[in-house]
C-alpha positions, 0 to 999 in steps of 0.5 A: 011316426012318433010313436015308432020313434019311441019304441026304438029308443026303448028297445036300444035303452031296455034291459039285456035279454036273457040269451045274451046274459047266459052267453056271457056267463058261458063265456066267462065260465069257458074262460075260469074253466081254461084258466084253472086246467092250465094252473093244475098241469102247471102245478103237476109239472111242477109236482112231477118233477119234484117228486122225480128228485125224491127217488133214492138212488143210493140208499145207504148214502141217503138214508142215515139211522143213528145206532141203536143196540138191538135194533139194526139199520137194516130193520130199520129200513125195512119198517119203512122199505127205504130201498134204492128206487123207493120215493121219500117224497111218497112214503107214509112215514107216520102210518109206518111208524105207528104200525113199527110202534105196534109190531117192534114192541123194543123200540120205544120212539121213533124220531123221524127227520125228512130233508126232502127232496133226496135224505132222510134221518131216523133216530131209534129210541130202545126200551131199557130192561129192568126184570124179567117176565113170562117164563117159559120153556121149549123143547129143542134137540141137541146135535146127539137127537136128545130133546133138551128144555130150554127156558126162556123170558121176555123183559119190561121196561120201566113202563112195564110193557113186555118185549122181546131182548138178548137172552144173554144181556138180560140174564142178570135181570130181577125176575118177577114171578106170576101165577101166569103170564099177565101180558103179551108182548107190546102190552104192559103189565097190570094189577100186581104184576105191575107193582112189582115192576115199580118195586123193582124200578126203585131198586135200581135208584141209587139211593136204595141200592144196598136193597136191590131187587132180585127176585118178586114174587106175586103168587103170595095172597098176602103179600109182595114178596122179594129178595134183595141182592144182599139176600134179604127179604121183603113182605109188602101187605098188599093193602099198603102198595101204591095204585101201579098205574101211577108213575110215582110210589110214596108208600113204597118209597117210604118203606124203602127209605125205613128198610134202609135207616135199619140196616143201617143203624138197626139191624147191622149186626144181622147178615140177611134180615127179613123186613115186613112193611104194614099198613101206616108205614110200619117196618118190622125185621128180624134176622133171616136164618134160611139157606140163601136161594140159588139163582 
């Protein structure tokens, strides 16, 4: 009798076995479970009936792009097919506005502002022209049938990238003549062709603009050539130009700065001078006696 009396105290004092341990552990399992299905259909109600106030309704009213000279409201929303029914809360703006950088090589930023659930603003930045490049021709046909050439050009901005704009508003543009075109449009300029977009770039400072560029030429082996608007020409020494890939130009700079202290103090009693930048800053310039170019 004691030693039966023993044993049952060990079993009801002993250690839990393992079925009992493993159907706990279900149990709380089955519960942890219930417990996070109910929290994810919470949060997708919610998440749906957000979402639900994200559908544009009226999407002149809901979708404001400021004003931008060359590219429309409407291209704008059609980067992004912002159009009644489409859901702002769903559109992957920053993929779309990359792939807009790269097809829309006019548009130069692109600032993006969601008030969700039911507005969003964009902001058009342009790319400013400063030459153009690319000249090329097209045959097209008149209304008589004759088959006329009409040329035309693509323009940089200051970063040197190519694009299309309004022939008409780029007409007065400095021109920069190159063997061969240099870059496609979206893609900016390179080598010579680049340092010649700087040239003209400090041209168009205020500080230089009795030397204004109006055309450069880089076909030449020796030097950058340019004409000013005043019909003066400048030779720059290959060897003497700047790396273009940097935004700043010292030596440009300075042989601006020289070209301008002897039209001014100089050579003023020359109408149209011919100046030739070497190496060391040196300037020489004699009077230019050629027929000015037509334009």
């Amino acid at each position: 009798m004691g030693a039966e009396r023993d044993n049952s105290r060990k079993g009801r004092g002993g250690k839990v076995s393992g079925g009992a341990i493993a159907a706990r552990l279900a149990a709380a399992l089955a519960l942890l479970a219930l417990l996070c299905w109910g929290a994810y259909a919470a949060f997708s109600r919610m998440r749906e009936s957000w979402i639900s106030q994200c559908v544009v309704t009226d999407v002149a009213a809901q979708v404001e792009v400021r004003p931008s000279p060359h590219v429309s409201p409407e291209v704008v929303r059609g980067l992004f097919g912002l159009t009644n029914g489409c859901n702002l809360a769903l559109v992957d703006f920053e993929g779309l506005r990359e792939k807009a950088l790269r097809e829309q090589p006019i548009i130069k930023a692109l600032e993006i502002v969601r008030r969700l659930p039911g507005r969003v603003e964009i902001s058009v930045e342009e790319r400013k022209p400063i030459a153009r490049v690319n000249y090329s021709t097209t045959k097209v046909k008149t209304a008589s049938g004759h088959a006329v050439e009409i040329g035309r050009w693509d323009v940089i901005d200051a970063d040197g990238v190519v694009f299309n704009y309004n022939t008409r508003d780029s007409k007065l543009l400095p021109r920069i003549v190159e063997p061969k075109p240099s870059a496609k449009k979206g893609e900016r300029l390179a080598g010579r062709s680049l340092s010649a977009a700087r040239l003209v770039e400090l041209g168009l400072r205020k500080e230089y603009a009795p030397l204004r560029v109006r055309d450069v030429v880089v076909t030449n082996a020796t030097y950058l050539v340019a004409a000013t608007e005043n019909y003066d020409i400048i030779n720059i020494d290959w060897n003497f130009v700047d790396d273009p890939e940097e935004k700043e130009q010292p030596h440009l700079e300075n042989a601006l700065k020289r070209i301008r202290e002897i039209k001014e103090f100089e050579a003023g009693a020359a109408l149209r001078n011919e100046f030739t930048v070497t190496e060391f800053d040196r300037v020489t310039a004699k009077p230019y006696d050629r027929e000015p170019p037509t334009r």
